[in-house]
Phi, psi and omega in degrees: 000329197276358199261292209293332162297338195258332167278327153312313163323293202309296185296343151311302199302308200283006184249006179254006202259310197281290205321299200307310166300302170293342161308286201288346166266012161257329184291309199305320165334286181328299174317303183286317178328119183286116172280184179276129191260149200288165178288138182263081156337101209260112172242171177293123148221133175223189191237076188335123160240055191279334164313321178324301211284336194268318161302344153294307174298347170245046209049009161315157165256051188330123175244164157227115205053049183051359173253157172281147195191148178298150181294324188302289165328298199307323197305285185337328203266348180271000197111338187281163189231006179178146198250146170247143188203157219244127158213108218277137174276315171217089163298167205280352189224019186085328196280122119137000165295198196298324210259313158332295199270029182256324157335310162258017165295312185303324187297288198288331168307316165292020131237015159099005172277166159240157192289115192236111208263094175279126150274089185296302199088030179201149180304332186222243187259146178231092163246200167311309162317291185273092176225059180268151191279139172303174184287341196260006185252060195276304188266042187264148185276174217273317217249000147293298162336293188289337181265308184310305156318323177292314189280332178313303212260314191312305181302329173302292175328326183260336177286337198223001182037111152258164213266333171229109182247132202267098170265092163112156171251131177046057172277078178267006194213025175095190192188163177068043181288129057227343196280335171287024184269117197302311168332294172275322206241006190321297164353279187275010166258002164281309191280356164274332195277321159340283184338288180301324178290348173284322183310293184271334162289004174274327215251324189248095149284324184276357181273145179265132194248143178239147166245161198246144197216100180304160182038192161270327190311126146066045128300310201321307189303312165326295182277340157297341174276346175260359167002311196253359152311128179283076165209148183297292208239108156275134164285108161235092168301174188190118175213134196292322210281323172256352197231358147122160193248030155292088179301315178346292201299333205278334176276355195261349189270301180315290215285316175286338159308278211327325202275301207306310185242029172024079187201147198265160179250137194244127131284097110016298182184123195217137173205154189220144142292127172256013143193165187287325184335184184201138199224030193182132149343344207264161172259132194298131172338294195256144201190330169241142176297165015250007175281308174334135163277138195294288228282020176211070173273172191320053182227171186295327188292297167334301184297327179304298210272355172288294186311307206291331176288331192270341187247020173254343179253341175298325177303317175268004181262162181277338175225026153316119166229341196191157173244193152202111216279164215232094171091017165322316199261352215263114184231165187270081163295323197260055156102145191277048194213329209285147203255347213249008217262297196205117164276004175248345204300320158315341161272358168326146140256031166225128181293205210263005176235057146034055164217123184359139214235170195302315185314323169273023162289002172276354189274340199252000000 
């Protein structure tokens, strides 16, 4: 008996020994088996490069790693996928016009980027405040006015096909002021931004339309009046020194635009200093820590880990799709004297001997 028990143990042992073994090589099996890896969101990221021509023209150099290299390039080899450029109808100097930006349209398509078009409608800088009529359309009456914006925009389209097009810039009150003033006049700055949107969807179907809106304050207000408007992209600028250093708010307003008018949302234009310095006379936008978001000072880290936050909340919003840094190329081209040169250079993405500053790894 004691023989038969003891082979019986044994032949227990050895099958709870095999279960046990086999058990543990199927968990591991498991443990190793390669899961699905999740989808990654594919965003805009792009950069204003509208300064370039003019800074270029006047013999600045762009570096990388201290050596020289097109600005274009560098952005591209960082990740960025699209250039935004500003375009003026007949400015007092050539720059930022039609033959221009059509020009660096091309540059950047020859490097595999897309065109993303702010269409001020106006000769010159167009913000909330500042929405003036080219000169030449000052005395058209409102139903001239609407033929003008059509035929207008049609030439933009055929000159420069853009991949994204911007009717009006920071239009938070309208644009073509006074008849286009939203505030006063909404009828009719709805049936002019109409104008331009029948145009490219007749003529551009595949270009995507955006309207652009400065800040968080009054987007709400913004964007319900144009609700029933045929456009693709809520526009939201967002710069801490004017629209407030809550990131919180600025995701919790994207998400409530994207959900309320189910339309995808871009930051528009974002920009950080990585120092208070200064490398030119002209006086800077940003310039003081209380300009600041606390948890981002002014240094090349700083500046990085600002961008990298803002494109962790375009990722995580459901209808977050892309940014665009604002004023990248703008370095003090004319000189540490010049009075005229850059209110921006400290926000550059390039430092101050205008060679690639750390802030373009968020571009990747």
């Amino acid at each position: 008996m004691k023989k038969i028990f003891n082979i019986l143990s044994i032949s227990i042992l050895a099958l709870l020994f095999s279960c046990s073994k086999s058990d543990d090589a199927a968990s591991i099996e498991t443990m190793a088996r390669p899961t699905k890896p999740l989808a990654v969101k594919s965003l805009i990221k792009a950069a204003d490069v509208s300064f370039l021509p003019l800074i270029e023209s006047e013999g600045t150099v762009y570096k990388y790693n201290n050596q020289p290299q097109d600005a274009l390039l560098t952005l591209k080899n960082a990740g960025c996928n699209t250039v935004r450029i500003r375009l003026w109808k007949n400015p007092s100097d050539d720059h930022s016009g039609l033959t221009e930006v059509k020009n660096l349209a091309i540059r950047a398509r020859q490097m595999g980027m897309k065109v993303w078009l702010s269409v001020h409608y106006s000769d010159t800088w167009a913000d909330p405040g500042n929405q003036t009529k080219p000169a030449e359309w000052t005395n058209l009456s409102f139903v001239d006015l609407k033929t003008a914006v059509q035929t207008y925009t049609a030439t933009v389209l055929s000159e420069i096909h853009p991949d994204i097009y911007q009717v009006g810039n920071e239009t938070n009150d309208g644009f073509l002021f006074p008849q286009g003033k939203l505030s006063t006049n909404e009828a009719q700055y709805l049936q002019l931004v109409q104008a331009a949107i029948t145009v490219i969807r007749t003529q551009s179907p595949r270009t995507k339309i955006m309207l652009h809106y400065a800040g968080i304050s009054g987007a709400t207000w913004f964007f319900s009046k144009v609700h029933n408007m045929d456009y693709d992209y809520i526009g939201l600028s967002y710069y801490p020194v004017w629209h407030g250093q809550d990131l919180n708010l600025l995701q919790t307003t994207m998400n409530s635009l994207s959900q309320i008018h189910n339309k995808k949302v871009l930051i528009a234009e974002t920009a950080y200093p990585f120092t208070l310095g200064w490398n030119d006379w002209t006086n800077n936008i940003v310039g003081l820590s209380n300009q600041l978001i606390p948890a981002y000072p002014a240094t090349n880290g700083g500046q990085k880990n600002f961008l990298l936050a803002i494109k962790s909340m375009l990722l995580t919003s459901p209808n977050g799709i892309g940014f665009s840094y604002w004023g990248g190329e703008w370095v003090a081209f004319r000189g540490t004297q010049a009075t005229n040169g850059s209110s921006f250079e400290n926000q550059a993405l390039w430092d101050f001997n205008v060679n690639a500053l750390p802030v373009m790894d968020a571009f990747n």
